[in-house]
BAFI-3210 file (N, C-alpha, C; in Angstrom, 3 decimals, decimal comma, padded with zeros to 6 digits):
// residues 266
n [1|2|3|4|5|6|7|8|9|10|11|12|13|14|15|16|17|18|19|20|21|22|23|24|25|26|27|28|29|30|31|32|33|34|35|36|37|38|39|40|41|42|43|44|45|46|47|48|49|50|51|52|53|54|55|56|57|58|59|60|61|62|63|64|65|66|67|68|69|70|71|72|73|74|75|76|77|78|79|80|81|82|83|84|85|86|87|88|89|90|91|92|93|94|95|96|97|98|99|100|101|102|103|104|105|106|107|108|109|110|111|112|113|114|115|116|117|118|119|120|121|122|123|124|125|126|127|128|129|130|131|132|133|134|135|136|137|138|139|140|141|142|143|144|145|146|147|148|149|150|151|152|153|154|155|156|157|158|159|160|161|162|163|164|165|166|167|168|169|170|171|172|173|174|175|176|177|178|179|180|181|182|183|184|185|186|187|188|189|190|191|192|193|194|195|196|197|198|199|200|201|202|203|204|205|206|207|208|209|210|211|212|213|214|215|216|217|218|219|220|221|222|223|224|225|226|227|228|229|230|231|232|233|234|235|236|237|238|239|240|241|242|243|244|245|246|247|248|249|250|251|252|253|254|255|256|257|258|259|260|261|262|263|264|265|266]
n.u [-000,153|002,675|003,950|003,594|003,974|006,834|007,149|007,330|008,990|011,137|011,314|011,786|014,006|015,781|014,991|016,042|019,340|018,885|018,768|020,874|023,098|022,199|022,879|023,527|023,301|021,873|019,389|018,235|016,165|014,523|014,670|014,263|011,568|010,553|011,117|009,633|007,130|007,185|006,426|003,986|001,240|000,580|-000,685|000,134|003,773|006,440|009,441|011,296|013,057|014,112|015,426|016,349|016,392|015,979|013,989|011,514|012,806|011,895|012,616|012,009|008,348|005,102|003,033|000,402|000,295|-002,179|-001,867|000,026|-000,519|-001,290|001,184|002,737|002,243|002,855|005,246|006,328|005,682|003,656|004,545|005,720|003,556|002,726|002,496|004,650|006,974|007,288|008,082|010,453|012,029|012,304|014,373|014,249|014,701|013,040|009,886|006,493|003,238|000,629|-001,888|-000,177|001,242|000,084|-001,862|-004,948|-007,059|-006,536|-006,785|-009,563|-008,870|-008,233|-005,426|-005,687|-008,019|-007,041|-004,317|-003,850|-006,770|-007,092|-005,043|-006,103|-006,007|-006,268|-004,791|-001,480|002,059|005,108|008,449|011,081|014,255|017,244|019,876|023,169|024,286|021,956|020,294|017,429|015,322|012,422|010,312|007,349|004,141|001,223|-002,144|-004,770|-008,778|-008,782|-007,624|-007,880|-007,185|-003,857|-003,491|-002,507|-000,748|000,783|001,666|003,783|005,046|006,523|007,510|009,541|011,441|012,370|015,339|016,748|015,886|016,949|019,416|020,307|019,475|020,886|023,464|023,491|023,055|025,597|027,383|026,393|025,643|027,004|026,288|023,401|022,935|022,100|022,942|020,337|017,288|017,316|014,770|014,649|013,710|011,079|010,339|010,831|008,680|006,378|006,438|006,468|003,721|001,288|002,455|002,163|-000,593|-001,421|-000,769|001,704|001,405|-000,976|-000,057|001,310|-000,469|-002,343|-000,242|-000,276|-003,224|-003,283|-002,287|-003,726|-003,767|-005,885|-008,148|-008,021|-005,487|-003,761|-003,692|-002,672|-000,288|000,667|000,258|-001,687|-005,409|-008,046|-010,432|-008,887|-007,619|-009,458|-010,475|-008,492|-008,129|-010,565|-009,453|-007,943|-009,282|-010,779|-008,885|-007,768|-009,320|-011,040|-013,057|-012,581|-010,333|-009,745|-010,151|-008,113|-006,178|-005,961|-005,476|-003,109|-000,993|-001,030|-000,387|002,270|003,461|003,549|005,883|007,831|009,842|010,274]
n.v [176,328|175,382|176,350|175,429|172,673|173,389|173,694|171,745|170,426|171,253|170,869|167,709|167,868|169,242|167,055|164,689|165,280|165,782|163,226|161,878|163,361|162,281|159,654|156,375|158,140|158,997|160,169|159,011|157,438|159,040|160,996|160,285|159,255|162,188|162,868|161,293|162,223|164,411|163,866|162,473|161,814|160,208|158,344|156,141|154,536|152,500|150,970|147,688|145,249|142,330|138,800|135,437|133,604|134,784|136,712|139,815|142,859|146,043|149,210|151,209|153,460|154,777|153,860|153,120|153,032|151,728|149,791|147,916|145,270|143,448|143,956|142,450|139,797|139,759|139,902|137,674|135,725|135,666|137,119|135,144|134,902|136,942|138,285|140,520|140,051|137,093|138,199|139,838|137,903|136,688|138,090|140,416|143,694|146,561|148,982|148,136|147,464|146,012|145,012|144,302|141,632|140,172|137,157|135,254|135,421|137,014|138,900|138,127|136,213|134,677|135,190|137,759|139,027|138,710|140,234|142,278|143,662|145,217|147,109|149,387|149,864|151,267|151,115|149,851|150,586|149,473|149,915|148,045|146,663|145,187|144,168|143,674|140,059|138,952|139,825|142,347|145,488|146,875|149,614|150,499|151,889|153,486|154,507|155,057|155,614|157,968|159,298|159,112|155,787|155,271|156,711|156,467|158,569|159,106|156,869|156,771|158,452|157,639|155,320|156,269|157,288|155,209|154,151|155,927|155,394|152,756|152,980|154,499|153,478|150,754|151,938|152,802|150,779|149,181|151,008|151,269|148,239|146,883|147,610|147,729|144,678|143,139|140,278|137,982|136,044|133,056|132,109|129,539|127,583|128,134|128,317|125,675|124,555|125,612|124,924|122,037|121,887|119,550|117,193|114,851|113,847|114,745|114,597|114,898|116,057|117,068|118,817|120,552|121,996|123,120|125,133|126,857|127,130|129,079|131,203|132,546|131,966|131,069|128,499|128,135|129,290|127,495|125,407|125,829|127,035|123,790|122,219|120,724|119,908|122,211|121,361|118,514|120,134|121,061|118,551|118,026|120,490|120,107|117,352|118,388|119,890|118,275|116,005|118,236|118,313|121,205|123,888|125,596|128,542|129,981|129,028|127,639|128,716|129,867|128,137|126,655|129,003|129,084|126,692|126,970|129,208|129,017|127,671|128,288|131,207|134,173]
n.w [103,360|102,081|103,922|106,438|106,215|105,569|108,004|109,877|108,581|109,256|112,014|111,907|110,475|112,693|114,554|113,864|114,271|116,726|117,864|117,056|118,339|120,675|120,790|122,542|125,053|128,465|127,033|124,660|123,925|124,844|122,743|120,462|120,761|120,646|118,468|116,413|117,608|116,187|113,963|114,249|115,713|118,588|121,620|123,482|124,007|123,525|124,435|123,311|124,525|122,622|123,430|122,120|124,461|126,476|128,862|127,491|128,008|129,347|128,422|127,776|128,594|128,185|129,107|131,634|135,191|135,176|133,474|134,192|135,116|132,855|131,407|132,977|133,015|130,264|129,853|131,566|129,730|127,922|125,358|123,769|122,082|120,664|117,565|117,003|118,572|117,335|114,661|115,431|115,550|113,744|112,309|110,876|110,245|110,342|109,252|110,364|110,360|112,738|111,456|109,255|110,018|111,572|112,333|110,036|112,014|113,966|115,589|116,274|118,090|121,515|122,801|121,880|123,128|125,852|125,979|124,217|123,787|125,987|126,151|124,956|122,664|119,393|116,963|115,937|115,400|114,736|114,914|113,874|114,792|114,219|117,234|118,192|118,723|118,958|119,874|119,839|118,888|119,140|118,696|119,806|118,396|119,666|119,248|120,765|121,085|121,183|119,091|115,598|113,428|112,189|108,987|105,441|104,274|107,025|107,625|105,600|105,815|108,203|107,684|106,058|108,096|109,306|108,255|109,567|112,179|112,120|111,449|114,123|116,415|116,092|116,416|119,105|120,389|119,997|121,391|124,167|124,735|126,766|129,922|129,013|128,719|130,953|133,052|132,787|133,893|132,091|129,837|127,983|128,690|129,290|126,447|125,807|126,991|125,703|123,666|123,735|125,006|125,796|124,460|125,866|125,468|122,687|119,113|117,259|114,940|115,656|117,891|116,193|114,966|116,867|118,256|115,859|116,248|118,769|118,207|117,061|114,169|110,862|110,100|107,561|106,652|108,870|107,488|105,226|105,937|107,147|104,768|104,447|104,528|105,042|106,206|107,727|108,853|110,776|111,738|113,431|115,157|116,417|117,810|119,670|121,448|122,442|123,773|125,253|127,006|127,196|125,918|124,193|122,038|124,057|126,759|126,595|125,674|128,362|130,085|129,116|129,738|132,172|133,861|132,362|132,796|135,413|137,068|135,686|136,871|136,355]
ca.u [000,083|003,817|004,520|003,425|004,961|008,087|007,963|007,345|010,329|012,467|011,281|012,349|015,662|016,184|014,610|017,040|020,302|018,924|018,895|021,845|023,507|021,837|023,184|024,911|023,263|020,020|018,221|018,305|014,717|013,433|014,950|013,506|010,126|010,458|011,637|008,356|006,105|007,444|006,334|002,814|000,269|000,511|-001,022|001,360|004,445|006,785|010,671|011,263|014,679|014,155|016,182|015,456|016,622|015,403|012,643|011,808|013,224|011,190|013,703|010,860|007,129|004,459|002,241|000,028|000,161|-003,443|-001,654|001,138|-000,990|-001,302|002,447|003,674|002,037|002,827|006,809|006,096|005,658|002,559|004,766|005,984|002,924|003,036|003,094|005,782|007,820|008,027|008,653|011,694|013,006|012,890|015,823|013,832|014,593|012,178|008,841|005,661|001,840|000,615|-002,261|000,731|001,673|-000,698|-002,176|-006,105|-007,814|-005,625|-008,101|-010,679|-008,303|-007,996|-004,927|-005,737|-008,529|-006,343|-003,123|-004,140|-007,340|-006,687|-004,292|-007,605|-005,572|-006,921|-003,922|-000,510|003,227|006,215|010,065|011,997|015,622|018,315|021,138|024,323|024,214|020,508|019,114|016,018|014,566|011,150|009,750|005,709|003,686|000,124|-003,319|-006,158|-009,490|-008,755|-007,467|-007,921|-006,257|-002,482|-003,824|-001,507|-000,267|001,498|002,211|004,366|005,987|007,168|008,442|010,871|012,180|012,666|016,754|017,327|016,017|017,843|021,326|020,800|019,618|021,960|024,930|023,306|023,206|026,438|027,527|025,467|026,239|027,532|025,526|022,061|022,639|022,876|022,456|018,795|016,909|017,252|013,318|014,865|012,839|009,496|009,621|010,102|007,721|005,158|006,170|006,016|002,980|000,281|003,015|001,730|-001,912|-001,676|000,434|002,854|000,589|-001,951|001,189|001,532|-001,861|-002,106|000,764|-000,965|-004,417|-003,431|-001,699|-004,699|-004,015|-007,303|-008,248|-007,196|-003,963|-002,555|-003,888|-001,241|001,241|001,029|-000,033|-003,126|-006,342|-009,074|-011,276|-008,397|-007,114|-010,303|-010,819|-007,291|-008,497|-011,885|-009,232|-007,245|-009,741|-011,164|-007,822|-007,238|-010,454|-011,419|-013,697|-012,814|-009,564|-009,657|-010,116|-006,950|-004,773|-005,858|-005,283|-001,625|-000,250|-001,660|000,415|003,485|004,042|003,699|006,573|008,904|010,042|010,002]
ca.v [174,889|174,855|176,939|174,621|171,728|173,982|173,875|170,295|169,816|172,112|169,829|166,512|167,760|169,343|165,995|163,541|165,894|165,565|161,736|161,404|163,560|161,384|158,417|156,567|158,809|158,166|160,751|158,521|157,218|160,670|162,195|159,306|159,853|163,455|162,875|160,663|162,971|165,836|163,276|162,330|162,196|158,916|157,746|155,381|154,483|151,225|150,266|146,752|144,390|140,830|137,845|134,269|133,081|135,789|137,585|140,987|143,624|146,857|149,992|152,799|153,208|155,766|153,241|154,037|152,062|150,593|148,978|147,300|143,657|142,336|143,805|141,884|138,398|139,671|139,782|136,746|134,721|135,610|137,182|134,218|134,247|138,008|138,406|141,225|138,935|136,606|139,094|140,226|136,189|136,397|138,799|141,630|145,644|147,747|149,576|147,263|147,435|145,162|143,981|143,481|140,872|139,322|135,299|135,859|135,416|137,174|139,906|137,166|135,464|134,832|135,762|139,567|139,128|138,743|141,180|143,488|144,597|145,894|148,239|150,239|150,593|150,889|150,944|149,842|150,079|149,206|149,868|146,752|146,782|144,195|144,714|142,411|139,387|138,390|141,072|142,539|146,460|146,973|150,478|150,546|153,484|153,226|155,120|154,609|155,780|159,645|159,916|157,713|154,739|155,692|157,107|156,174|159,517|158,974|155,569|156,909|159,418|156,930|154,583|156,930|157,332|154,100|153,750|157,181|154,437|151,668|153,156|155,589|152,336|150,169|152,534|152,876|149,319|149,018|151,946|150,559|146,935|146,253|148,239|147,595|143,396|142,277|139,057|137,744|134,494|132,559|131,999|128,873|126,329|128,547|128,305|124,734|124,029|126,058|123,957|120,831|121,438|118,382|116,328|113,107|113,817|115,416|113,863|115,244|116,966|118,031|119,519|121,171|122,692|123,852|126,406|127,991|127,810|129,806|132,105|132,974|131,583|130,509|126,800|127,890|129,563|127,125|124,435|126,336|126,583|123,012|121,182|120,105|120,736|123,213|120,139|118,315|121,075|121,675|117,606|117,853|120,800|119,057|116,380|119,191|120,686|117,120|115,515|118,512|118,954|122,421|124,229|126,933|128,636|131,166|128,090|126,717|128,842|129,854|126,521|126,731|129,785|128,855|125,370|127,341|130,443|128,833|126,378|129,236|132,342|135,913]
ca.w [103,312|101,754|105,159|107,454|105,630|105,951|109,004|110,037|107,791|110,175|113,221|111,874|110,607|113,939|115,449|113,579|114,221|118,387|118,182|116,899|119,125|122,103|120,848|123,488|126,335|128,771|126,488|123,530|123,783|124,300|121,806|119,441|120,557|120,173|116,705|115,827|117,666|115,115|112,122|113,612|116,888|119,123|122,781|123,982|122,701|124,422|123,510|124,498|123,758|122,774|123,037|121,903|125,019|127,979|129,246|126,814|128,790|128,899|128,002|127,924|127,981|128,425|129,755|132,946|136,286|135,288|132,433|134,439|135,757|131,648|131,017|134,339|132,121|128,948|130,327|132,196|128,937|126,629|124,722|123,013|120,707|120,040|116,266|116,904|119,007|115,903|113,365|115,190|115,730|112,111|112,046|110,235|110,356|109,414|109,800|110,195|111,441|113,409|110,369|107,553|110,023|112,294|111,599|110,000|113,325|115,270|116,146|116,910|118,985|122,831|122,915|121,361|124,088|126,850|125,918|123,254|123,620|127,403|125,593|124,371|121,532|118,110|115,920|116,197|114,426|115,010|114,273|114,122|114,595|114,684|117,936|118,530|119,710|118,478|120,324|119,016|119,583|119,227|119,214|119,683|118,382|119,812|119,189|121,802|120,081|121,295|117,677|114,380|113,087|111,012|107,697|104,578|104,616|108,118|107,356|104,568|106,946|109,580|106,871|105,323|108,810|109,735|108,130|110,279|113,303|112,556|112,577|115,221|117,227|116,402|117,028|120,039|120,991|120,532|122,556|125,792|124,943|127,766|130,290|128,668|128,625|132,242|133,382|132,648|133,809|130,689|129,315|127,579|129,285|129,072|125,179|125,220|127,944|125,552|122,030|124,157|125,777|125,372|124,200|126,213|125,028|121,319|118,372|116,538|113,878|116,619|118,230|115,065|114,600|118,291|117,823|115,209|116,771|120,065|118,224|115,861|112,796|110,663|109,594|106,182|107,303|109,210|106,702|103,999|106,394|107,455|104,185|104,812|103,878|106,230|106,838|107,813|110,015|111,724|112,808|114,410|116,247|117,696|118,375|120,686|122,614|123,565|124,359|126,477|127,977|127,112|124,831|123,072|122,056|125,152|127,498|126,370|126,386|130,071|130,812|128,262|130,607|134,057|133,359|132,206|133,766|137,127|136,663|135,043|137,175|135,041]
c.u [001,569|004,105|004,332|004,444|006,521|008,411|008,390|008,616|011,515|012,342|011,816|013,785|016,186|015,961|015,669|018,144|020,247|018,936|019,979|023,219|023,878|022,601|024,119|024,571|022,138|019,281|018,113|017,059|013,801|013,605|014,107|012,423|009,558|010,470|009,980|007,216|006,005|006,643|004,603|002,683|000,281|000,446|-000,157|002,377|005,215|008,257|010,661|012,538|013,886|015,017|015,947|015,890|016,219|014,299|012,817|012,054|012,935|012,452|013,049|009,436|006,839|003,269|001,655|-000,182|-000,899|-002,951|-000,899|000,526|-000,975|000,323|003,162|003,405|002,482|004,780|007,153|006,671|004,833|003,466|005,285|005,277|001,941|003,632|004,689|006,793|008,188|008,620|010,089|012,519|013,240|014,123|015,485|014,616|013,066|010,780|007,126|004,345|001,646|-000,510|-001,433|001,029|001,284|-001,878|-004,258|-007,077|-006,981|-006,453|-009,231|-010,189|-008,237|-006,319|-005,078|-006,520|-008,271|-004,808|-003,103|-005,304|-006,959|-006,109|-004,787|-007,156|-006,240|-006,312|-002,595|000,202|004,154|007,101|010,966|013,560|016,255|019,860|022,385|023,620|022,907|019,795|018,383|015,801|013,211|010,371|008,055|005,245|002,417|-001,190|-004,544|-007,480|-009,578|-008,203|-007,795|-006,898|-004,645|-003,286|-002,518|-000,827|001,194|002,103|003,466|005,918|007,501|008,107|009,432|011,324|012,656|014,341|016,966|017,191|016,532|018,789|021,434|021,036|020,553|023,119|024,665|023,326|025,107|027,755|027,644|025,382|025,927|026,706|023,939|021,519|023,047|022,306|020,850|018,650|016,097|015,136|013,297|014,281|011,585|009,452|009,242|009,168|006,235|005,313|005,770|004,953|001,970|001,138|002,581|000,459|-002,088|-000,523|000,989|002,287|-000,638|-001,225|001,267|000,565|-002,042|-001,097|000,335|-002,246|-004,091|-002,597|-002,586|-004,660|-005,659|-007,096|-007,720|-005,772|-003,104|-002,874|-002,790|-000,087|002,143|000,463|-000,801|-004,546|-007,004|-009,929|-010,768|-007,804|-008,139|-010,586|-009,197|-007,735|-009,431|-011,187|-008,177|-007,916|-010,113|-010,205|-007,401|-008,231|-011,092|-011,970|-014,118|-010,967|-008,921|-009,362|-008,964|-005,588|-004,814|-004,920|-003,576|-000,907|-000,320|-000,672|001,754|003,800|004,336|004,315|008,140|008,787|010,297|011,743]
c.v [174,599|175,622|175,978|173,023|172,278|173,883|172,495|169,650|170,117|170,993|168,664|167,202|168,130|168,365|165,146|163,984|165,653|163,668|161,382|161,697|162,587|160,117|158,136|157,155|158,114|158,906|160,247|158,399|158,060|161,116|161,409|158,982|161,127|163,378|162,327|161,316|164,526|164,995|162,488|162,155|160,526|158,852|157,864|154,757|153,332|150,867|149,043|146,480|143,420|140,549|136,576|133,731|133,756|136,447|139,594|142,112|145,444|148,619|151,633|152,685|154,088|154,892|153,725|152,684|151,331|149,399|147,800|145,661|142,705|143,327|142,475|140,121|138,952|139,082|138,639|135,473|134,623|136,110|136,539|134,271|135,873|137,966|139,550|140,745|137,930|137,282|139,433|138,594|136,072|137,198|140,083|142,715|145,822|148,359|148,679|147,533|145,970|143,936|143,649|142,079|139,576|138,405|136,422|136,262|135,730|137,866|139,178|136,118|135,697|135,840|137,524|140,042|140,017|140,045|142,388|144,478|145,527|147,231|149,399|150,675|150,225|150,438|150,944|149,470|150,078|149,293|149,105|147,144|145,481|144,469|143,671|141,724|138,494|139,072|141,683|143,963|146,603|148,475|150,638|151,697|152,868|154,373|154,421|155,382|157,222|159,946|158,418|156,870|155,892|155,945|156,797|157,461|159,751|157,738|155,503|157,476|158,368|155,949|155,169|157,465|156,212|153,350|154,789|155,972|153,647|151,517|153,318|153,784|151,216|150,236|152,967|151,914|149,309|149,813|151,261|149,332|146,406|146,252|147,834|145,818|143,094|140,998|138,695|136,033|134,169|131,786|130,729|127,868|126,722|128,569|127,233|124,384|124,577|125,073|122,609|120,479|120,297|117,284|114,855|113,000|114,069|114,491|114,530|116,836|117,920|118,928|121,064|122,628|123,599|125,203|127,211|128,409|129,346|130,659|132,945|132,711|130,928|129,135|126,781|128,208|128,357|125,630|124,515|126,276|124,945|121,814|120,395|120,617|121,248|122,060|119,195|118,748|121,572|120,378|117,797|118,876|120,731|118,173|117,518|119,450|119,236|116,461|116,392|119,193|120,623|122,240|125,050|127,255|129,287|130,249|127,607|127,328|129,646|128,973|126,395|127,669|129,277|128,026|126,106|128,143|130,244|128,221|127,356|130,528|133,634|136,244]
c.w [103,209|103,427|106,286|107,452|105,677|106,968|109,982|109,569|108,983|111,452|112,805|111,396|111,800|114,694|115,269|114,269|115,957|118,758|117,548|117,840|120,743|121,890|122,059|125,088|126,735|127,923|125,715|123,270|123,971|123,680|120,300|119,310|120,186|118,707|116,046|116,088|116,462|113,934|112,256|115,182|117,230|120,514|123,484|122,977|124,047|123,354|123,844|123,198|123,959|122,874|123,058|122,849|126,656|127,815|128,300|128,304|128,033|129,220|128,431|127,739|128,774|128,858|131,073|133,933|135,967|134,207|132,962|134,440|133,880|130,999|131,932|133,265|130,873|129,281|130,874|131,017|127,754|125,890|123,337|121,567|120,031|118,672|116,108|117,328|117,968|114,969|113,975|115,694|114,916|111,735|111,289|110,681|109,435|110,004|109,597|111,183|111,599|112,050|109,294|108,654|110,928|111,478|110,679|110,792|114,290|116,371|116,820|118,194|120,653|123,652|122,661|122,485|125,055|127,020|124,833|123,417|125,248|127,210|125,560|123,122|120,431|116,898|116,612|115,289|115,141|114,473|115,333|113,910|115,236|115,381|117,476|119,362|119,535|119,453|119,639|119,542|118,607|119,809|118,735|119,318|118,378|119,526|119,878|120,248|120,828|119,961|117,044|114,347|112,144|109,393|106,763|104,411|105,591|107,977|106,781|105,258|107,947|108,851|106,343|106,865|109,604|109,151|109,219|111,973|113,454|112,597|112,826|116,634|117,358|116,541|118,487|121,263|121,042|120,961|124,232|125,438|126,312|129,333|130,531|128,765|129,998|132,542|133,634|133,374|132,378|130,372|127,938|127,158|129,074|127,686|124,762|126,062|126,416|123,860|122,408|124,754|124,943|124,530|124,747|125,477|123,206|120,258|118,010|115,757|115,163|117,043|117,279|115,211|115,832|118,294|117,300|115,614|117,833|119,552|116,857|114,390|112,085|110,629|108,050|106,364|107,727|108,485|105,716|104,688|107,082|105,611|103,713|104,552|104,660|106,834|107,807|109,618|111,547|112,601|113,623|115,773|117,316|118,567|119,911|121,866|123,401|124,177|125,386|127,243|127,935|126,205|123,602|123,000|123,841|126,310|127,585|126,460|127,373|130,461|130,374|129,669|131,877|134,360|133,063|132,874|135,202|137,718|136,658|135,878|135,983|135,369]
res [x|x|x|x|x|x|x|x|x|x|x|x|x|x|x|x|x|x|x|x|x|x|x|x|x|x|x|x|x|x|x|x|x|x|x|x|x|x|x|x|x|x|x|x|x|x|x|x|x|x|x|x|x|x|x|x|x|x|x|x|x|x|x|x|x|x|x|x|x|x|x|x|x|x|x|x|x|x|x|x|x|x|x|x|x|x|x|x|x|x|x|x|x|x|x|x|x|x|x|x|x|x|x|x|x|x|x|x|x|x|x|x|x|x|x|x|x|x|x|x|x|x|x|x|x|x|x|x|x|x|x|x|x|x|x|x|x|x|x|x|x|x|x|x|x|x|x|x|x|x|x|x|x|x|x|x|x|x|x|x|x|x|x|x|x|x|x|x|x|x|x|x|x|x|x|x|x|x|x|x|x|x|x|x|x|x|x|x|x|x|x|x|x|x|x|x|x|x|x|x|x|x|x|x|x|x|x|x|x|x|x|x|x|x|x|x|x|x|x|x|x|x|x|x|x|x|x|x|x|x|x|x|x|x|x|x|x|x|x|x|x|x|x|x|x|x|x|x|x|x|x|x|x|x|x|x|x|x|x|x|x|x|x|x|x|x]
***
């Protein structure tokens, strides 16, 4: 047992010592999956850059051609209401699963539907890092159901390597700066197109409530985050779907993207 654990040890110090090296080069993002595959067993794995003003821009992924048609929409614009996409608008670092931070009904949601389950994934984490500039990196670690969910064990693992990620990465960012940021079409207009949508039809507060529906929040959830009480929260959303003609969440925000994305170039 201590031998094996010995030796696992020898791979991540030899793993860190090769990503630091890379910094700066194209091997960077292999050497930083290498490093995580030394510290635990994962599918697919996905870097992406945000910025609150452009389209996420995909860096690395082990993804397979069948996956590409719900990346091509996720890049498009769903991402907007990607709980990981918020978490890094908030300015975070650090190491995070996807349940510490997704609404209560996220899982039940259309959205998870439409862009998550497709994935086939069962479990997902993420290491958040903050670049220059209000750039965002985002490294995915996925599990299909060919292995289990992250056990607390591994959980533990990945978290005590998550400072070793966020200064390799962000001495890496700003290395490739310059290089890595080229001129984007600004995704400016597609965020407010998606806060303003139903603006002629919805009020203010419906407005409100809407945001959090289509992005899975519950009736109690976004009752706490708006103020209001669940009873409250739930006639506003009867008053949504009928003001915008649909009948369910899934319906709507079809109807939400179809309406935006087709307006806004990628």
């Amino acid at each position: 047992m201590s031998t094996r654990n010995s030796l696992n040890d020898h791979s991540l110090i030899h793993g860190v010592a090769d990503v630091i090296l890379a910094v700066g080069q194209d091997s960077f993002i292999d050497k930083l999956t290498y490093l995580l595959r030394s510290a635990t067993s994962f599918d697919d794995y996905v870097m992406l850059m945000y910025h609150p003003s452009a389209a996420p821009v995909v860096l690395s992924s082990s993804f397979a051609n069948t996956d590409l048609s719900v990346w091509e929409r996720y890049i498009q614009g769903a991402y907007l209401l990607s709980p990981f996409y918020d978490y890094c608008m908030q300015g975070k670092n650090g190491f995070v699963t996807l349940s510490e931070i997704a609404p209560e009904d996220f899982y039940d949601s259309a959205y998870y539907d439409d862009y998550f389950r497709p994935s086939r994934l069962i479990d997902e984490v993420c290491f958040v890092v903050q670049g220059q500039e209000q750039y965002s990196y985002l490294l995915s670690l996925g599990r299909t159901r060919s292995l289990s969910s992250f056990n607390q064990r591994v959980l533990d693992k990945l978290k005590a390597l998550s400072p070793i990620l966020q200064a390799t990465i962000q001495l890496d960012d700003q290395r490739r700066h310059t290089e890595r940021h080229p001129q984007q079409t600004s995704h400016a207009a597609l965020k407010q197109r998606l806060l303003n949508y139903g603006n002629d039809k919805l009020t203010a507060r419906e407005q409100d409530v809407m945001q959090l529906l289509i992005r899975g929040y519950s009736s109690k959830e976004a009752a706490q985050v708006l103020s209001i009480s669940p009873e409250t929260e739930r006639v506003h959303r009867k008053n949504i779907y009928a003001k915008l003609n649909v009948e369910s969440q899934k319906e709507l925000l079809s109807q939400l993207f179809e309406e935006i994305l087709n307006d806004i170039p990628a």
